[in-house]
C-alpha positions, 0 to 999 in steps of 0.5 A, a space after each residue: 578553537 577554529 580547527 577544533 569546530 570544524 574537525 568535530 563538524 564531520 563527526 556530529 554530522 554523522 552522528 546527527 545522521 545516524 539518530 535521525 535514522 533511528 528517531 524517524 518511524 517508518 513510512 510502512 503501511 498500516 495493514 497488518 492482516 498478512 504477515 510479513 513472514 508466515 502463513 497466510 490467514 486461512 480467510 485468505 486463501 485462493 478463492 475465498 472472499 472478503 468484505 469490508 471498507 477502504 481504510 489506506 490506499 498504498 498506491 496506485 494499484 494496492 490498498 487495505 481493506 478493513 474486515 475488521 476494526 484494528 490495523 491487524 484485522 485490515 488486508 493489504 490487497 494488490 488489485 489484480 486487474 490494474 497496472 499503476 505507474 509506481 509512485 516515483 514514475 510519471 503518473 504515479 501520483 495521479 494514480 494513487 489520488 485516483 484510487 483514493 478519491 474512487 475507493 476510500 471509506 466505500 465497501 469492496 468486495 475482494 476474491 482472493 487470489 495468490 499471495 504477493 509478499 505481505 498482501 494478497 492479490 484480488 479482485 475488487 469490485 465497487 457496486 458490481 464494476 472491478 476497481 481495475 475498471 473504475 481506474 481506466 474509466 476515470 482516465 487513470 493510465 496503466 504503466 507499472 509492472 506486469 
């Protein structure tokens, strides 16, 4: 019976594996304005604006606006005019707390600029001062990708 246990370990392992990747949802961000494939939303086209609160902060350097009330009216937007650390590198975590702490819940004003996959960079301000500035005057350092 011994043997039997231990040929059948590797096998319910793999098996206990496999549901856990099919029962754990998916750590995706809730903002679903943009699709992941398709057009850009004609409201977002380079140049034009949009208003509304914070509603998720992703990281250091990317956030959801909220222009209307459900998960499919919010925009993913990457800040244009701050580098973060990604979340896994030295300062990312710090970044993204920074973020929240300065932006969550306040109104933004965002002009879209290009698309970056399933969001679109633009430049936020908060009271008439980019979030790119906010960021480096609360001491946040830059350090992802450019």
């Amino acid at each position: 019976r011994a043997a039997e246990r231990g040929s059948m370990t590797p096998a319910i392992l793999a098996a206990a594996f496999l549901a856990s990747l099919i029962a754990t949802p998916a750590l995706a961000d809730p903002c679903k304005a943009i699709p992941d494939r398709g057009p850009m939303p004609t409201y977002l086209a380079a140049g034009s604006t949009f208003t509304g609160p914070v509603s998720y902060i992703g990281d250091g350097d990317s956030l959801c606006v909220s222009v209307g009330p459900s998960p499919d009216e919010w925009v993913e937007v990457r800040v244009a005019d701050f580098y973060a650390p990604e979340l896994h590198e030295p300062g990312g975590p710090e970044a993204k707390a920074a973020l929240e702490r300065i932006v969550m819940g306040r109104t933004l004003h965002c002009t879209a600029g290009r698309r970056s996959y399933d969001r679109v960079v633009a430049r936020c301000t908060l009271d008439g001062v980019s979030v790119g500035d906010l960021m480096r005057q609360a001491g946040v350092q830059e350090g992802g990708r450019r």
